[in-house]
C-alpha positions as CSV (number, residue, x, y, z in Angstrom):
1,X,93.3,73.6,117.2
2,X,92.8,77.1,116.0
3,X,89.6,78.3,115.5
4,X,88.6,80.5,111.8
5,X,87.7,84.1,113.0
6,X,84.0,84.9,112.4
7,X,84.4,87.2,109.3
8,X,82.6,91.0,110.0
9,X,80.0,90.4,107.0
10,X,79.0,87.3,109.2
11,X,78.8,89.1,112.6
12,X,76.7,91.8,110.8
13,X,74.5,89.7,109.8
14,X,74.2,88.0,113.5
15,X,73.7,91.9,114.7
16,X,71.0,91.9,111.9
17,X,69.0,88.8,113.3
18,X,69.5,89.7,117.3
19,X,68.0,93.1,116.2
20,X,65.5,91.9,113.9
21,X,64.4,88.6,115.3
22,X,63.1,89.4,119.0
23,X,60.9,92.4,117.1
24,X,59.4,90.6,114.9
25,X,58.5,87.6,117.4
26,X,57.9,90.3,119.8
27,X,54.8,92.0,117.2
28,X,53.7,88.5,116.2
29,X,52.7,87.5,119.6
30,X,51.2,91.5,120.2
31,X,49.6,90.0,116.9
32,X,48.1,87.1,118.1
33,X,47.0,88.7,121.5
34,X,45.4,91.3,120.2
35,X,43.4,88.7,117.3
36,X,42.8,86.3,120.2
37,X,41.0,88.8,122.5
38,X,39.2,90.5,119.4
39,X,38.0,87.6,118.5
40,X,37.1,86.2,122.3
41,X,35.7,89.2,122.8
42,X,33.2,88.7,119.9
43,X,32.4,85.2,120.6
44,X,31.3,86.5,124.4
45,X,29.2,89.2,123.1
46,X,27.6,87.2,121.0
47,X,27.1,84.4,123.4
48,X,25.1,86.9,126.2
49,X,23.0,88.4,123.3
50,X,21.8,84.9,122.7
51,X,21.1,84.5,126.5
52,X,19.5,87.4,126.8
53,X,17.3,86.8,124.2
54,X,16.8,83.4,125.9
55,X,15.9,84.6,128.9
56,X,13.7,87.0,127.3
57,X,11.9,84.1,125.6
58,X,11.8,82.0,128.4
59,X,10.5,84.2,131.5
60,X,7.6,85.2,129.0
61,X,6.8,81.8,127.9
62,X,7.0,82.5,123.9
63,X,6.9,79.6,121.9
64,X,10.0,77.4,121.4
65,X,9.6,78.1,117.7
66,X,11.0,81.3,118.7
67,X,14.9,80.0,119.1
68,X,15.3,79.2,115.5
69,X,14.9,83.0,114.8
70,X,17.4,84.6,117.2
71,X,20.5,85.5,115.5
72,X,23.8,83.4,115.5
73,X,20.9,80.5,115.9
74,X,22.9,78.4,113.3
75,X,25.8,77.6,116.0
76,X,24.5,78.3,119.3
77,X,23.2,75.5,121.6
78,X,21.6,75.9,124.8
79,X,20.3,73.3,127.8
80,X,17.9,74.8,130.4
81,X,17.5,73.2,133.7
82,X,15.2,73.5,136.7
83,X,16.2,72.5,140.0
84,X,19.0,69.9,138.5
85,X,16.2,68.4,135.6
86,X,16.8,69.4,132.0
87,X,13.8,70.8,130.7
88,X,15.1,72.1,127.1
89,X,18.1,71.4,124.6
90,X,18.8,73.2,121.3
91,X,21.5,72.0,119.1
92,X,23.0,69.8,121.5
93,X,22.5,66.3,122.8
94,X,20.4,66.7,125.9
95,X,22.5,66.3,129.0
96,X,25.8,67.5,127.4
97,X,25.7,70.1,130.0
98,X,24.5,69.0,132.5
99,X,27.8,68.7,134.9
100,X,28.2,72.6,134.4
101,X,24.7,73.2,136.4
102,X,25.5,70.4,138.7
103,X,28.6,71.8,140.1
104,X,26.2,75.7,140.2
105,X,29.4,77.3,138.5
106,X,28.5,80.2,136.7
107,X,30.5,82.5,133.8
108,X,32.5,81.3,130.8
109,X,34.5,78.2,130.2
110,X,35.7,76.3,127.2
111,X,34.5,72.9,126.6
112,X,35.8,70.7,123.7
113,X,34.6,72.7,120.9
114,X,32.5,75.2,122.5
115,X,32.3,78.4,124.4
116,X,29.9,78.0,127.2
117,X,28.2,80.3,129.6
118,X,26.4,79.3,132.4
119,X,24.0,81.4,134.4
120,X,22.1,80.3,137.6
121,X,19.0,82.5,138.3
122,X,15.8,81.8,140.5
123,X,12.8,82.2,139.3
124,X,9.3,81.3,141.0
125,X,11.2,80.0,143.9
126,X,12.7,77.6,141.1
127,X,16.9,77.0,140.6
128,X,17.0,78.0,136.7
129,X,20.3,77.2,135.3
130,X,20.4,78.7,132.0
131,X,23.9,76.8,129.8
132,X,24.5,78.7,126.5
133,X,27.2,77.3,124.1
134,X,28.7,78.5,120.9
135,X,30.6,76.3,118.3
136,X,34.0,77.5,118.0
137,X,35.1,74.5,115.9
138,X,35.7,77.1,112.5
139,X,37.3,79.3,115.2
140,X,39.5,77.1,116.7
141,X,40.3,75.8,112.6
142,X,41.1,79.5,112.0
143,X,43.5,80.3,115.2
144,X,45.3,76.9,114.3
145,X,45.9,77.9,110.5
146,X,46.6,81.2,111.4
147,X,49.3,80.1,114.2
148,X,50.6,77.8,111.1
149,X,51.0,80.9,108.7
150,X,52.7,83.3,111.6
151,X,55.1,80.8,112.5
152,X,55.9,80.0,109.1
153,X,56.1,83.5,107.8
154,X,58.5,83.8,111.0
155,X,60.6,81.5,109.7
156,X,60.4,82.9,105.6
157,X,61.2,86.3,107.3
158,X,64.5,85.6,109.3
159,X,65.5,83.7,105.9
160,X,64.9,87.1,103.9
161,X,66.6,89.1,107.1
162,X,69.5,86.6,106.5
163,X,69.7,86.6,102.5
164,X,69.1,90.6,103.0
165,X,71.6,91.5,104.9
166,X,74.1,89.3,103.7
167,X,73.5,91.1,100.1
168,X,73.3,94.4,101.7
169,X,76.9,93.7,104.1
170,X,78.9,92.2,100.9
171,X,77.7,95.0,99.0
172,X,79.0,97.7,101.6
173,X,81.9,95.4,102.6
174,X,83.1,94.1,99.2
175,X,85.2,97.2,98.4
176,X,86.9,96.8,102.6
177,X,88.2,93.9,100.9
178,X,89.3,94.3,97.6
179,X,91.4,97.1,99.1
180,X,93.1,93.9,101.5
181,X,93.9,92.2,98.2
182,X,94.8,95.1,96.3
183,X,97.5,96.2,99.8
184,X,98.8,91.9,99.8
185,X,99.5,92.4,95.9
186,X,101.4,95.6,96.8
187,X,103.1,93.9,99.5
188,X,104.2,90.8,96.8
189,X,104.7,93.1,93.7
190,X,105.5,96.0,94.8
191,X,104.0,99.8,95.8
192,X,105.4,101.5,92.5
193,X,102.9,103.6,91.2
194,X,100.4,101.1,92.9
195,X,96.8,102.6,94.3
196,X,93.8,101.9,95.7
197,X,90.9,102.5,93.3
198,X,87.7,100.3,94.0
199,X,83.8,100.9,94.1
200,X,82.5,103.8,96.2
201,X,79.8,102.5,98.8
202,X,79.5,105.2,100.9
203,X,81.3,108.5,102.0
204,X,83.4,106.2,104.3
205,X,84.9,103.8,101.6
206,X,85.7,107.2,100.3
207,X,87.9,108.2,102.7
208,X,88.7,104.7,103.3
209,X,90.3,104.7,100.0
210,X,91.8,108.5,100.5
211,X,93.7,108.2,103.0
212,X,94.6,104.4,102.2
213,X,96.5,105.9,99.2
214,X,97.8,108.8,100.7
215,X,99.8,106.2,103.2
216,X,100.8,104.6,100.2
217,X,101.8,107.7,98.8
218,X,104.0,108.5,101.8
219,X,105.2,104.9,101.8
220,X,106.3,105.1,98.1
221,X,107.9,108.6,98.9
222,X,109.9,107.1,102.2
223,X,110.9,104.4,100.5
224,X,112.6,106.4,97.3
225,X,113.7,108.5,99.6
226,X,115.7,105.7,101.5
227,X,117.6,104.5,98.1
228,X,118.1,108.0,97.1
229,X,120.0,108.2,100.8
230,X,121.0,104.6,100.9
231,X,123.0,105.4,97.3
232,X,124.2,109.2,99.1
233,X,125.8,107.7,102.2
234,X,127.3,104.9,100.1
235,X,129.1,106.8,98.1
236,X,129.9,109.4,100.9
237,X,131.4,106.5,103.3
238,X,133.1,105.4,100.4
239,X,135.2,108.1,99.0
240,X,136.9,108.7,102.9
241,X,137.3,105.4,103.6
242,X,138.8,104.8,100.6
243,X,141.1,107.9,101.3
244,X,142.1,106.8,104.3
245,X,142.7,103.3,103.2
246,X,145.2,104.7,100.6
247,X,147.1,106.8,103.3
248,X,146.8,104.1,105.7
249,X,149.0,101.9,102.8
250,X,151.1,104.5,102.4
251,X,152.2,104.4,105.5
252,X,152.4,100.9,105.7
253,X,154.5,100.2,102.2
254,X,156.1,103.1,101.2
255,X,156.6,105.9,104.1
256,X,160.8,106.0,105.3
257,X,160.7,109.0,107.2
258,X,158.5,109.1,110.6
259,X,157.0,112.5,108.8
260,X,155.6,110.2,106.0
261,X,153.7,108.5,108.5
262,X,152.3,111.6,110.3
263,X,151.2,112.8,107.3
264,X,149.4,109.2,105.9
265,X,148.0,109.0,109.5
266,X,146.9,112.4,109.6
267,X,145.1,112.2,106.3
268,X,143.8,108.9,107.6
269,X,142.1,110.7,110.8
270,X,141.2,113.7,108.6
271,X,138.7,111.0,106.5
272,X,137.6,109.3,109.3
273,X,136.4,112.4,111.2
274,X,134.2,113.1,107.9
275,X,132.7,109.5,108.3
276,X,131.9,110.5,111.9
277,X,130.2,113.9,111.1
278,X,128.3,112.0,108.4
279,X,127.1,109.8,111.4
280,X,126.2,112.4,113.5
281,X,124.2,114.6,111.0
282,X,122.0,111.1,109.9
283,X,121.2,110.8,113.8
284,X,120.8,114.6,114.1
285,X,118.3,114.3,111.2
286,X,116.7,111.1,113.0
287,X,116.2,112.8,116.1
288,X,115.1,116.1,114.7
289,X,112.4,114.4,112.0
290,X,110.8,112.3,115.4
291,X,109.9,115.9,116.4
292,X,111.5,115.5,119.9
293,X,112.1,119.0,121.1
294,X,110.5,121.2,123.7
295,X,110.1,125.0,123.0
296,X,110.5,128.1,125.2
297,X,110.7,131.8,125.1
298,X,113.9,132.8,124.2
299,X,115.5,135.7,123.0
300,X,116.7,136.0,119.3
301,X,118.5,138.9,119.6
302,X,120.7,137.4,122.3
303,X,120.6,134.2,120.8
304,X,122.0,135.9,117.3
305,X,124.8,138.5,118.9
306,X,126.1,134.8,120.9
307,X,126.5,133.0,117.4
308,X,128.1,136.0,115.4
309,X,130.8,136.7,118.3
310,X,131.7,132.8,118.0
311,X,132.3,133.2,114.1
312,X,134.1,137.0,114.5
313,X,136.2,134.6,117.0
314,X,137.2,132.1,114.3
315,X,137.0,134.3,111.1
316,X,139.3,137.7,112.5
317,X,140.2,138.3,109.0
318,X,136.8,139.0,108.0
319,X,134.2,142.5,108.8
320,X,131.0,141.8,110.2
321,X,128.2,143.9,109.4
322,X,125.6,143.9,112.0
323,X,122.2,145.3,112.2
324,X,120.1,143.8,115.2
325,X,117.0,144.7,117.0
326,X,117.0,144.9,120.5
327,X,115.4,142.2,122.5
328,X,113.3,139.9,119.8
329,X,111.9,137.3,121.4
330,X,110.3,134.1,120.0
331,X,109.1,130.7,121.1
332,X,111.6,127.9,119.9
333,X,113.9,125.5,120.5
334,X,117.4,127.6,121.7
335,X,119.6,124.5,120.4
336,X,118.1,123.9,117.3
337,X,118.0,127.6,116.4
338,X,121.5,128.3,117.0
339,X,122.5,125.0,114.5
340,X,120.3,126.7,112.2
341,X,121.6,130.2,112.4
342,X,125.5,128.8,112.7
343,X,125.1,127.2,109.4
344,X,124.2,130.0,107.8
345,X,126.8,131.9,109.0
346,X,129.5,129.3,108.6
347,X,128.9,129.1,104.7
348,X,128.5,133.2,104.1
349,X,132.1,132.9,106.3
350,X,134.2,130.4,103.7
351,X,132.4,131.7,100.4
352,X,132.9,135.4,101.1
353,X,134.9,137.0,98.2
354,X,135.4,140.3,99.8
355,X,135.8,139.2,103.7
356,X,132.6,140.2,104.5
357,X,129.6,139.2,105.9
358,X,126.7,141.0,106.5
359,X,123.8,140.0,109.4
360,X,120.3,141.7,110.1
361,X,117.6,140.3,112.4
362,X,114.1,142.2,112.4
363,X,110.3,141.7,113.2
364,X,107.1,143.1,112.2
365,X,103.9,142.1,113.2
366,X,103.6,138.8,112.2
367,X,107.3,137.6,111.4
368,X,110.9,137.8,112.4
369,X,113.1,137.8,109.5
370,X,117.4,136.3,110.1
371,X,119.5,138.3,107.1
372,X,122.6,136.4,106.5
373,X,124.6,137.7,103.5
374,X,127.7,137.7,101.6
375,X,129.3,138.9,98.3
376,X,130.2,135.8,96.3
377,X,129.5,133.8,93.3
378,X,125.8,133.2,92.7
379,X,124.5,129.8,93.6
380,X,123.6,128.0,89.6
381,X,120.0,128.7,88.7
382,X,119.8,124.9,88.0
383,X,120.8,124.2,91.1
384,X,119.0,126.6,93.5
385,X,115.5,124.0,94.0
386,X,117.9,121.7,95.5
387,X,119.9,123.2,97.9
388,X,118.0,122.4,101.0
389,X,118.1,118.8,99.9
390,X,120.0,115.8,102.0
391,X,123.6,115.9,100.3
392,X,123.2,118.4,98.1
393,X,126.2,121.4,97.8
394,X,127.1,123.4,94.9
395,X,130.7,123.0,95.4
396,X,132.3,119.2,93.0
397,X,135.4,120.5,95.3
398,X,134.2,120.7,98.9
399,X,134.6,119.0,101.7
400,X,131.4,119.0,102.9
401,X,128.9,116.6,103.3
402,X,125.7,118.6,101.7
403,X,123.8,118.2,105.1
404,X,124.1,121.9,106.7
405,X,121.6,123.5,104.9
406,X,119.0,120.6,104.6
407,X,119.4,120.4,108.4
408,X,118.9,124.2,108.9
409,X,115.8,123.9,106.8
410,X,114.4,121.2,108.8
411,X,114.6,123.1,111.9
412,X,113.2,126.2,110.8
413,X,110.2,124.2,109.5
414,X,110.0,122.3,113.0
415,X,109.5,126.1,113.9
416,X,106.7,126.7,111.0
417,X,109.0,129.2,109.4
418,X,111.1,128.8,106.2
419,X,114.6,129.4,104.7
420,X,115.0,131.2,101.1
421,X,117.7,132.1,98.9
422,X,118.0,134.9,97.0
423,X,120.8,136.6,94.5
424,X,120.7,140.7,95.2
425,X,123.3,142.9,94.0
426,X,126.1,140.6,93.7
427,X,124.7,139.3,97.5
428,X,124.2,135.8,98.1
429,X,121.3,136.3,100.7
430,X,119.8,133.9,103.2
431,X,116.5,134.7,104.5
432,X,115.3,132.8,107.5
433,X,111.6,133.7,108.1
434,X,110.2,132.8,111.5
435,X,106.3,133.4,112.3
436,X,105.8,135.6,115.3
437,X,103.4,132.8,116.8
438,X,103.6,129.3,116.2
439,X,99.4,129.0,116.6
């Protein structure tokens, strides 16, 4: 059988009553110690004032008539007895005592309803027991209503403790869960346009909600931005593979000649290589966006001179221009800075309208700036917010896939740096801005 988890507003209010309770029993019996001893402590002063003055009256023989006038008279009783033979009794039935002096105890005890003290003296060669008693009856009456009222206001208390905090938690609390059944209503209607807005109870419910929205936020931007990608590689998949369906059918229904099927193969394997690349770049993104790189000091100028010989490899048609300073270093990630820089120059290589392509890497103080240029057509105004995004090109004709440049912005804000494009005298010009330190 599975046991209901104990809510939090309930195990607040248990942390309420654990604190709570053991104080206020714990002042409630500092209470009734302190009222008991008061109050003893009265009754016993009182008590020896009225044996004194019995004594007093007794060793110089005033008249009995005297007793009546001693204060606290009303409720005090007294027996006097000589050598084990009551001799005198005030407000009490003679004898009552008379097992106190027997047993020649002496000091205070409690008997039935009174406080008795008992004092054995000897006077004239005579065994004087002197048994005073107060009646604590109104006392004891008190002590027992009083006992009755704690106990009960005990009780009325951990009830208002209870009824308290349970006010006090739902109200702090309440908002905690609306924002559970607003995030179950998301998760059956959906997150579109969908936020958290509820009662503020405190700073934290603030921030509660904050950053509760701006997951949702991040959620709702993930998750657009898996259709928009979903739709991208759908329709990039599509247009090879239909391609190399077509060339594949060719081949199969119509080619004669063994050059007919070189060529439908060929086209075939052309197509298919673009799915792969298309492959590669999503799991270069993946890996890249998961952030799991190491950095080290390497040097850029090196770094730079190693991808432009590569490209004046490839591209011996075209003039380089090159304008380097000597030994720039910065910490990075060599690999991912080479993609970065490669891409750059591989475009400013195929758009080039007067075969060449001009490259400048400099520093100052608190940057290092990558110049990769080339004279072409300008990039479309309407056009130029987008080019760093995922499958984006300028190009209807190319063969491209539209991730190059996305990728190379990725990595050059792994680095905290940035890529710009800008239009200068008939230049298209690629700025990648680095940030001398990355603290």
């Amino acid at each position: 059988m599975v046991m209901a988890m104990m809510s939090v507003k309930r195990k607040i209010n248990l942390l309420y009553l654990a604190t709570y309770v053991p104080l206020i029993l714990l002042l409630i019996f500092l209470l009734i110690f302190y009222v008991y001893r008061w109050k003893k402590s009265e009754i016993d002063s009182g008590i020896i004032a009225f044996y004194n003055d019995l004594y007093r009256i007794y060793t110089q023989k005033i008249p009995g008539s005297a007793f009546l006038s001693l204060p606290g008279s009303d409720k005090m009783a007294f027996e006097i007895y000589k050598n084990g033979k009551l001799v005198s009794s005030f407000h009490v039935s003679p004898g009552s005592f008379f097992g106190l002096q027997e047993k020649n105890s002496a000091g205070f005890a409690n008997i039935e309803e009174y406080r008795v003290y008992v004092r054995n003296l000897k006077i004239n060669d005579d065994l004087v027991s002197f048994v005073v008693a107060r009646n604590i009856a109104s006392e004891l009456r008190f002590f027992k209503f009083f006992f009755l009222f704690l106990f009960s206001g005990t009780g009325v208390v951990i009830m208002l403790i209870w009824l308290f905090g349970e006010k006090i938690t739902g109200k702090l609390l309440n908002p905690v869960g609306q924002i559970g059944m607003i995030l179950q209503e998301i998760s059956k209607e959906g997150i579109l346009n969908r936020r958290i807005d509820v009662k503020k109870t405190g700073e934290e419910i603030s921030k509660l909600e904050k950053a509760v929205n701006m997951s949702l936020d991040k959620i709702e931007e993930l998750i657009n931005e898996i259709e928009t990608i979903s739709l991208n590689i759908a329709h990039e998949l599509r247009t090879p593979l239909a391609v190399a369906k077509s060339s594949l059918e060719v081949a199969l229904f119509n080619a004669k000649e063994p050059s007919d099927f070189i060529k439908s193969i060929t086209n075939s394997v052309e197509e298919l290589n673009r799915v792969i690349e298309l492959s590669n770049a999503l799991l270069y993104i993946s890996k890249l966006e998961r952030g799991s790189y190491t950095f080290e000091k390497i040097d850029l100028s090196d770094l730079v001179a190693r991808v432009v010989e590569k490209y004046m490899t490839i591209h011996k048609n075209l003039e380089f221009q090159l304008e380097f300073e000597p030994t720039v270093t910065f910490s990075g990630n060599e690999m991912l800075l080479e993609s970065a820089i490669s891409c750059l120059i591989d475009n400013a290589c195929k758009n080039t309208t007067d075969k060449s392509v001009k490259i400048a890497l400099k520093h100052s103080e608190d940057k290092i700036e990558v110049l990769i240029s080339n004279n072409g057509i300008p990039i479309p105004k309407e056009l130029r917010s987008r080019i760093f995004d995922k499958f984006a090109t300028t190009d209807k004709q190319s063969r491209g896939i539209g991730l190059g440049l996305y990728i190379s912005s990725k990595i050059v804000s792994f680095h905290h740096g940035m890529i710009r494009y800008e239009y200068e005298n008939g230049n298209n010009v690629f700025r990648l801005i680095l940030p001398m330190s990355l603290t």
